[in-house]
C-alpha positions in Angstrom: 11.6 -54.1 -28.1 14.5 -52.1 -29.1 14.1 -48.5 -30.5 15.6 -47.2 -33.6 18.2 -44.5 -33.8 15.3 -42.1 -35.3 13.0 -43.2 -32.8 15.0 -42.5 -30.2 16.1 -38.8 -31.9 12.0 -38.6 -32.1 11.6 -38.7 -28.1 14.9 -36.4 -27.8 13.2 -34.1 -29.8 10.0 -34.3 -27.5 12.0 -33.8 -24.8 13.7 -30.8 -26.5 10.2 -28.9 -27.1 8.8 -29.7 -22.9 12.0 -28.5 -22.0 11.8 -25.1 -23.9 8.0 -25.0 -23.1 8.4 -25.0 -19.2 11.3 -22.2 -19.7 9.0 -20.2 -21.2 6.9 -20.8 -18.2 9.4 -20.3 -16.0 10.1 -17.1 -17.2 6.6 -15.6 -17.8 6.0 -16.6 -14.1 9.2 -15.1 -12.6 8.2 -12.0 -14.7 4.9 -12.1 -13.1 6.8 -11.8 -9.7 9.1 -9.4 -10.7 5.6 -6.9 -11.5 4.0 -8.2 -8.6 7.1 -7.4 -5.8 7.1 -3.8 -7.4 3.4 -3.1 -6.7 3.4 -4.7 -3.3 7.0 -2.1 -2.8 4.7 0.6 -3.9 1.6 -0.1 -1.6 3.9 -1.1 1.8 4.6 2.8 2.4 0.5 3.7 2.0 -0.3 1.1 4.7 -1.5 3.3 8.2 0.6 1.3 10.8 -2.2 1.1 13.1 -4.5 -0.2 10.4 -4.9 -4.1 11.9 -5.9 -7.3 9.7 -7.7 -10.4 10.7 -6.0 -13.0 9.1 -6.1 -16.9 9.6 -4.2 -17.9 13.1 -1.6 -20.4 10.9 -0.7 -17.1 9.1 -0.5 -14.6 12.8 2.0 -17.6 13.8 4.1 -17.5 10.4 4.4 -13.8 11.1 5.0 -14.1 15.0 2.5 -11.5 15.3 -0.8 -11.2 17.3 -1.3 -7.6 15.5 -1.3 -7.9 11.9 -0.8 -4.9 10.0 -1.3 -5.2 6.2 2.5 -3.6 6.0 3.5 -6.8 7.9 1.6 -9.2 5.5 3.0 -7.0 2.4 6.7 -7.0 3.8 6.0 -10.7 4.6 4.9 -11.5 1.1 7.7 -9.6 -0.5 9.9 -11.5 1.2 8.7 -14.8 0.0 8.9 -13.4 -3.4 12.6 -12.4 -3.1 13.3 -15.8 -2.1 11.4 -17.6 -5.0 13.5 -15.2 -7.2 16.7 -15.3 -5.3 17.8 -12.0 -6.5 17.4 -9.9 -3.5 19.0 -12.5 -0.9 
């Protein structure tokens, strides 16, 4: 069954309005990151460096660390961030 022209302009405006939704998004989340990278730079220089964390082996591994400081896990976090971002390559 072929569409009509307005039909067609119909779905294009659809398309139009997802595609401006999920920008928003997009930006509201990178935003988010942006906030969240700044607090995790503020808390990395109150971390004691002999202060150790028991986190999940999988994660220990990721860092290629058997002592885990929460500096490491904040550092490793912020890096993760920068890459979603790609701002601070």
């Amino acid at each position: 069954m072929a569409k009509t022209v307005q039909e067609h302009f119909e779905e294009c405006k659809q398309i139009d309005q997802i595609v401006d939704q999920a920008n928003a998004l997009l930006t509201k989340v990178r935003n988010e990151l942006v906030i969240a990278r700044a607090v995790l730079e503020a808390l990395s220089e109150y971390q004691h460096p002999k202060l150790a964390m028991a986190v999940p082996y999988q994660f220990r591994q990721d860092l290629g660390d058997k002592h885990v400081t929460p500096r490491t896990v904040i550092d490793a976090e912020i890096t993760r961030i920068n890459a979603l971002l790609g701002d601070r390559a």
